[in-house]
C-alpha positions as CSV (number, residue, x, y, z in Angstrom):
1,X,36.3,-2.9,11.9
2,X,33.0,-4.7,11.3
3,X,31.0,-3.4,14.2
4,X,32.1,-0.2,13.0
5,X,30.9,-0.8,9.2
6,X,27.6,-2.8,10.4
7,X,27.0,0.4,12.6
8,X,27.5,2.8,9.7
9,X,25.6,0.8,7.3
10,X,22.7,1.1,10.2
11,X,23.0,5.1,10.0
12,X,23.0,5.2,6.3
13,X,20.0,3.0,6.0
14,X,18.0,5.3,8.6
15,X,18.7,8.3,7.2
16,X,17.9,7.3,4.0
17,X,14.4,6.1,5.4
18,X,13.8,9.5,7.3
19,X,15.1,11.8,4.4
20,X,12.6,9.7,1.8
21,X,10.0,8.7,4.3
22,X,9.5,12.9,4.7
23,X,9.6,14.2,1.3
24,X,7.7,10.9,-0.5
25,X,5.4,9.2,2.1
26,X,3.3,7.0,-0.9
27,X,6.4,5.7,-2.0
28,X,7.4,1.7,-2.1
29,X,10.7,2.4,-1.3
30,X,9.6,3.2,2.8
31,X,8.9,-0.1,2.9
32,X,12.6,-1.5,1.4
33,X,14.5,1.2,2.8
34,X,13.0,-0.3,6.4
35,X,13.5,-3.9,6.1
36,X,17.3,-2.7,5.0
37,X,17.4,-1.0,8.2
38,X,16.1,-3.9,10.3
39,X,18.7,-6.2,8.5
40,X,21.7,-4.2,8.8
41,X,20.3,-3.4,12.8
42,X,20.5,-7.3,13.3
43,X,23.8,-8.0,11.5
44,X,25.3,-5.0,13.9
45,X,23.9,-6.3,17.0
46,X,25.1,-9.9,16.8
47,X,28.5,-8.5,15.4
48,X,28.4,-6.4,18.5
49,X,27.9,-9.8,20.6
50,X,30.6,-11.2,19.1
51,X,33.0,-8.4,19.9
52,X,31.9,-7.5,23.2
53,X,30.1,-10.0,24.4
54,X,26.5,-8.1,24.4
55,X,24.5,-11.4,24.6
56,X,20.5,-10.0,25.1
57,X,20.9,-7.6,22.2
58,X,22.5,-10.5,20.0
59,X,20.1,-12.7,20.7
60,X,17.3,-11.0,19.7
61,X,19.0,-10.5,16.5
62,X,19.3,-14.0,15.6
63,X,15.6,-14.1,16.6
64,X,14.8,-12.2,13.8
65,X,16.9,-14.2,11.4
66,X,15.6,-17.7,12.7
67,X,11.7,-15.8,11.4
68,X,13.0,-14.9,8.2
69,X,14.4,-18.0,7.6
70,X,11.2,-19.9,9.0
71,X,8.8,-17.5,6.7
72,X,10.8,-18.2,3.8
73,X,10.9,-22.3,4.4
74,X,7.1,-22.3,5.3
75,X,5.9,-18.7,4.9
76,X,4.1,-19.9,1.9
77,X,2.0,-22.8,3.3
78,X,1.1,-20.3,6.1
79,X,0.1,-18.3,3.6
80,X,-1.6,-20.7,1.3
81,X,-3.9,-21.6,4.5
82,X,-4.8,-17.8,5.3
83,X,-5.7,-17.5,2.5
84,X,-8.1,-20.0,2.0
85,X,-9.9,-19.2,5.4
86,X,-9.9,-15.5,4.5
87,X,-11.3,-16.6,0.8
88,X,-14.4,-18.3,3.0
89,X,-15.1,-15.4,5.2
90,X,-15.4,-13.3,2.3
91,X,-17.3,-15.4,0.4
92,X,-19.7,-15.7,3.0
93,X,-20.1,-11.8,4.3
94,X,-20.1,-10.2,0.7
95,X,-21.8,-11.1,-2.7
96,X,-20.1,-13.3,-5.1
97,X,-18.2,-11.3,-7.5
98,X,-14.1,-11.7,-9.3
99,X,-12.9,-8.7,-6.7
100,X,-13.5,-10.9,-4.0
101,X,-12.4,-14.0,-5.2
102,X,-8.5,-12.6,-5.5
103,X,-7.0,-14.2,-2.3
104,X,-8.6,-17.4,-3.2
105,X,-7.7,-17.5,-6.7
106,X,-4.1,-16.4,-5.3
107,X,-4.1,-19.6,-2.6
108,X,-4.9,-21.7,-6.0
109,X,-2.0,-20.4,-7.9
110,X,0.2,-21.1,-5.0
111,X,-1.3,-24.6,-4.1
112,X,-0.4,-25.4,-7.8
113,X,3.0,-24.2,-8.1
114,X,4.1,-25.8,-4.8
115,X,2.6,-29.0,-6.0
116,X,4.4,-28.9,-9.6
117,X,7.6,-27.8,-8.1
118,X,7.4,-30.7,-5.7
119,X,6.7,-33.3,-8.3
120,X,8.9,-31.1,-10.5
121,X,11.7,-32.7,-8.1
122,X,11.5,-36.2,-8.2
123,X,11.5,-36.0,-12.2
124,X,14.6,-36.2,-14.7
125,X,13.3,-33.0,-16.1
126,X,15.6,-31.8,-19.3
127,X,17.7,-28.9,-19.3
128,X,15.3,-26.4,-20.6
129,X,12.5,-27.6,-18.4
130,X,15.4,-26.7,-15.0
131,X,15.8,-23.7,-16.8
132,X,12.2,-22.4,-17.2
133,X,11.8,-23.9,-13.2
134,X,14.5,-21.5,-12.3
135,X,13.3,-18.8,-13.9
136,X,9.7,-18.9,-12.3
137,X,11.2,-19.9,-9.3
138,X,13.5,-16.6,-9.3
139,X,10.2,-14.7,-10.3
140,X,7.8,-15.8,-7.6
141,X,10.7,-15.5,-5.0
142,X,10.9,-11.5,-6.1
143,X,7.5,-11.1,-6.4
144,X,6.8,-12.9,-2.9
145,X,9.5,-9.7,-1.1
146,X,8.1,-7.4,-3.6
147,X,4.2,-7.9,-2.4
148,X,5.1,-7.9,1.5
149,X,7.0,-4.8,0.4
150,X,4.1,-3.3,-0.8
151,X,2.1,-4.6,2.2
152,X,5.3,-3.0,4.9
153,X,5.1,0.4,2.4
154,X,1.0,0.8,2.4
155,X,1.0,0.4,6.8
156,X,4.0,2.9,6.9
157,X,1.8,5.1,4.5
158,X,-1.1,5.1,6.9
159,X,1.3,5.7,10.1
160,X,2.0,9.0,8.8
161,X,0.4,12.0,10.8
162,X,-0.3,14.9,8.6
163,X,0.0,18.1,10.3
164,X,-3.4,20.2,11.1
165,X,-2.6,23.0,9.1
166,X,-4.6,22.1,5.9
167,X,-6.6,24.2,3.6
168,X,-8.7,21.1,2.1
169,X,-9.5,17.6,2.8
170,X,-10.0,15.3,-0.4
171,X,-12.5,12.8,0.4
172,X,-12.4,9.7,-2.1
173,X,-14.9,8.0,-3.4
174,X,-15.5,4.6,-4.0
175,X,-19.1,3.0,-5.2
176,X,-22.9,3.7,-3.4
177,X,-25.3,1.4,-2.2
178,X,-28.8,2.2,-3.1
179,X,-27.9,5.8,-3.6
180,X,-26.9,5.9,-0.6
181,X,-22.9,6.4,0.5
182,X,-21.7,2.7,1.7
183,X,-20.8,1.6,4.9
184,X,-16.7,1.9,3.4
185,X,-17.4,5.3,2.1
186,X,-19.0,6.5,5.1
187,X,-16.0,5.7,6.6
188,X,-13.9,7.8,4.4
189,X,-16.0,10.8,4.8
190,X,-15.9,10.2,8.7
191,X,-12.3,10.0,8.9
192,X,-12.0,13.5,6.8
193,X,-14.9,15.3,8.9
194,X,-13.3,13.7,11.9
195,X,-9.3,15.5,10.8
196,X,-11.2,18.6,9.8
197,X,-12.9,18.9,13.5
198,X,-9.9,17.9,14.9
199,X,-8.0,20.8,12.9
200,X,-10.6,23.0,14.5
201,X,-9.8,22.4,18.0
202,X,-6.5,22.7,17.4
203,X,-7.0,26.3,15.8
204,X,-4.7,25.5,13.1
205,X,-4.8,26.9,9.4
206,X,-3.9,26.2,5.9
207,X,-1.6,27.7,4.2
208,X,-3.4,30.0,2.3
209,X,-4.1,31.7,5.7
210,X,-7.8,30.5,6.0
211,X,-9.3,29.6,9.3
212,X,-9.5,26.2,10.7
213,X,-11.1,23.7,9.7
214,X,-10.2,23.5,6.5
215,X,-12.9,22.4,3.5
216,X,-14.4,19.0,2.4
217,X,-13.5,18.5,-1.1
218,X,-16.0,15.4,-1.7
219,X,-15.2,13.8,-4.9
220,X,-16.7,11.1,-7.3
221,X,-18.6,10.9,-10.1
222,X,-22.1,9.2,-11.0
223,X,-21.8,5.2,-12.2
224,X,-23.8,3.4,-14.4
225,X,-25.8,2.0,-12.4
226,X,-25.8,5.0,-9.5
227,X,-28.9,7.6,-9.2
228,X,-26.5,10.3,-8.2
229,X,-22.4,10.8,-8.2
230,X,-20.8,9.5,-5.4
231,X,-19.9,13.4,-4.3
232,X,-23.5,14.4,-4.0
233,X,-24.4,11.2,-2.0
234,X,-21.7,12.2,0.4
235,X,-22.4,15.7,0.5
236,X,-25.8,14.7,2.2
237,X,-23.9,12.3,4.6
238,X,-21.3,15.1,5.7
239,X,-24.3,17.2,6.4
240,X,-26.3,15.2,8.4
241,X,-23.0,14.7,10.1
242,X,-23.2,18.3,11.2
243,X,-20.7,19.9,8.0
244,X,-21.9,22.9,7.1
245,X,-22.7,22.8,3.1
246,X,-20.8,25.7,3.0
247,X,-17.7,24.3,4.0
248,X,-17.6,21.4,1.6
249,X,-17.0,21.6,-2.1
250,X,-17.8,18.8,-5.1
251,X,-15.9,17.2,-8.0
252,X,-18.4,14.9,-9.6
253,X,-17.0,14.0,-12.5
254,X,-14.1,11.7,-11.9
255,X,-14.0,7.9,-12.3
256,X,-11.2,6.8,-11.5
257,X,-8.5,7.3,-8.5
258,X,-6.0,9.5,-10.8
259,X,-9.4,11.7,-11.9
260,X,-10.1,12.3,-8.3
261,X,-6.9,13.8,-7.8
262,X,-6.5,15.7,-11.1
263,X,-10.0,17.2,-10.7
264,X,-10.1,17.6,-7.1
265,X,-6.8,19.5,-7.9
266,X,-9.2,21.3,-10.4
267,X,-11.8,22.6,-7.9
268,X,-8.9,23.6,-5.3
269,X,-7.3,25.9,-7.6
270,X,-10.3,27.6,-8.4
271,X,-11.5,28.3,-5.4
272,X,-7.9,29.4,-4.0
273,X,-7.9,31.7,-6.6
274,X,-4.4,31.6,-6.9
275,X,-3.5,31.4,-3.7
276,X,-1.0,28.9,-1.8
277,X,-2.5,26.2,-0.7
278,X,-2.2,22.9,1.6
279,X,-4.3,19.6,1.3
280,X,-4.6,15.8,2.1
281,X,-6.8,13.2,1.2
282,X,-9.3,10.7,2.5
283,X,-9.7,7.1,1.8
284,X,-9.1,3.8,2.6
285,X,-6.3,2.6,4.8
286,X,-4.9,-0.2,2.2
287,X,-5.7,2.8,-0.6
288,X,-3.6,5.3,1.1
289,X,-0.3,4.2,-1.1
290,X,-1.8,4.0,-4.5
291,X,-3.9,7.0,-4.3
292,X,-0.5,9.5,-3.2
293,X,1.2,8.1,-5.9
294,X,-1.7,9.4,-8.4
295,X,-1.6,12.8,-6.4
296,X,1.6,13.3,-7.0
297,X,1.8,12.7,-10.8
298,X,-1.2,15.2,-10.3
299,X,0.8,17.8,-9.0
300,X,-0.3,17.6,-5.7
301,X,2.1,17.2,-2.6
302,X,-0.8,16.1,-0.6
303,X,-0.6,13.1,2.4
304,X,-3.1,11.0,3.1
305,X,-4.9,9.1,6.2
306,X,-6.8,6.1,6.1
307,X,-9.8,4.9,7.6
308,X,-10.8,1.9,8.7
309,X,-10.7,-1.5,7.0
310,X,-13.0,-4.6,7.8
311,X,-10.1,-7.0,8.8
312,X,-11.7,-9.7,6.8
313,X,-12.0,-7.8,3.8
314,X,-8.5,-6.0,3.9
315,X,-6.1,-9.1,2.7
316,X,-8.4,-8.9,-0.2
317,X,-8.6,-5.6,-0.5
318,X,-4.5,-5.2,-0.8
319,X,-4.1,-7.9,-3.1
320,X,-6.7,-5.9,-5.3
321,X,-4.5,-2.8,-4.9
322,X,-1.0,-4.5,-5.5
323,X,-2.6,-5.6,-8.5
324,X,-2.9,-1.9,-9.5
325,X,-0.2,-0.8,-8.5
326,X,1.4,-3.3,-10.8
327,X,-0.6,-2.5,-13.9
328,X,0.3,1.3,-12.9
329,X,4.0,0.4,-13.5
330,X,3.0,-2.6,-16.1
331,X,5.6,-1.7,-18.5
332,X,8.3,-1.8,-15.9
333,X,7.4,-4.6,-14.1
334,X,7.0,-6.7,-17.7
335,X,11.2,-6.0,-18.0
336,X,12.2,-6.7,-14.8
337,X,9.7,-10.1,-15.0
338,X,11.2,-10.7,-17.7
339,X,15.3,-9.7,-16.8
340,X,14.5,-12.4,-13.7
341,X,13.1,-15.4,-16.0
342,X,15.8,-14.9,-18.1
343,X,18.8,-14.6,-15.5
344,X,17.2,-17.5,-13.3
345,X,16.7,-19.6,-16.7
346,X,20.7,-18.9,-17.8
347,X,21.7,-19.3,-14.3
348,X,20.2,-22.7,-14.6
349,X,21.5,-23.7,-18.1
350,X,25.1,-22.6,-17.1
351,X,25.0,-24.7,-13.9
352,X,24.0,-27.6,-15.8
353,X,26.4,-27.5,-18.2
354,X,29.2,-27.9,-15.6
């Protein structure tokens, strides 16, 4: 009767990560709904062992228990170490500035809650002190699962293929260099030129019925400190790239990732005229998430592909966009911080007063 409820409890869990994983792609719950499957996969294999004897399967299963258990007894001094030599490459290849400092300042913040918890224990702390060490305890333990969920959701995100039947290609921006479109932007406007190509070898089209490949929507606005918006700068890229100007449009107003969608959205409408359309967008691989959330409060069912990453910069670069996405769902996450201190805290008091 187990086996059978382990087995059913695997196909639940994997259609619930097909079903959502098709409809929402930029979704955080990809990356829950799949660690749900890989649990209830290994709880259904060793029960399998133990009914029938299936050792090879069963012991890969407790292979995959004996990690989780080892990342959660050490995980964090693992972590606290890559960290710190990730924080030094960084600091070395790219300026000194507070975005690049996050995975050190993160290594800090660990170093000094492992240290206080361990001095916390050889200390007759009182009651309310336990309590308020349960309760951050409870906090950083959700927290920890909630970041590697993020981390499990944002490569899932960028696994996704989009089909080559688009009508537009959004192509985010993200700062210049001298006027110039940086080495990560080029990248961006690559991996969008390099779809739309693809598209055209395929011969597909959008669904607006327009021929392959579909257009270069190129959008960015002008910074402070910037001679020209970020979609004029890559504009010029794309065409020395061999884009016909013709095939690319520009939004050069937006600031900020939810104005790229909401104009880029904007300029697609108008030049569909009305007309049915398909689109994806461009960005960064650790961006992909964040940015489909934004376009679909936008109105936009639109997927995304990612480009390249430097692999020194990306743990940096995903701590900066959990950070985001956190402030995107502040008010939320302040409750549920909040519901966790104060259950961990009670939980605490309660077992104390026995």
């Amino acid at each position: 009767m187990a086996v059978v409820l382990a087995a059913a409890s695997v196909l639940v869990f994997l259609g619930l990560f097909l079903i959502v994983s098709h409809y929402v792609k930029a979704t955080i719950w990809n990356g829950f709904l799949f660690v749900c499957l890989l649990a209830s996969l290994a709880i259904f294999l060793i029960l399998l062992e133990r009914e029938f004897g299936v050792m090879l399967v069963a012991r890969a299963a407790a292979l995959f228990f004996i990690l989780i258990l080892l990342l959660a007894a050490f995980g964090v001094y693992v972590l606290i170490g890559l960290l710190l030599i990730n924080a030094r490459l960084v600091l070395k290849r790219e300026r000194f500035r507070l975005a690049n400092c996050l995975g050190l300042a993160l290594a800090i913040a660990l170093s000094a809650a492992t240290a206080a918890s361990w001095a916390a224990r050889s200390l007759e702390l009182p009651a309310w002190a336990n309590a308020a060490r349960a309760g951050i305890s409870l906090l950083m333990a959700y927290y920890g699962f909630h970041i590697l969920n993020y981390i499990l959701s944002t490569a899932l995100c960028c696994m996704a293929r989009p089909p080559l039947s688009q009508d537009y290609v959004v192509v985010l921006g993200c700062g210049l260099t001298g006027g110039k479109v940086s080495p990560m932007l080029a990248r961006r406007v690559d991996r969008g030129i390099a779809f739309c190509r693809r598209q055209a070898e395929r011969g597909g089209a959008g669904a607006g019925g327009g021929a392959a490949p579909p257009k270069l929507v190129l959008s960015g606005g002008r910074g402070p400190d910037e001679p020209v918006s970020e979609a004029e700068a890559m504009r010029d890229y794309a065409i020395g790239q061999g884009v016909p100007g013709e095939a690319i449009l520009l939004e050069a107003e937006s600031r900020t990732t939810r104005q790229n969608m909401e104009y880029s959205k904007r300029i697609m409408d108008g030049d569909a005229g009305g007309r049915p359309y398909s689109c994806i967008y461009a960005t960064s691989g650790y961006h992909v998430l964040r940015a489909g959330v934004y376009a679909r409060k936008a109105g936009l069912r639109a997927g995304g592909i990612g480009a390249r990453t430097a692999p020194y910069y990306l743990p940096n670069a995903l701590l900066r966009e959990y950070i985001a996405y956190i402030v995107m769902y502040r008010k939320l996450n302040i409750a549920m911080g909040a519901a966790l201190f104060a259950g961990g805290a009670l939980f605490s008091l309660l077992s104390q007063a026995r």
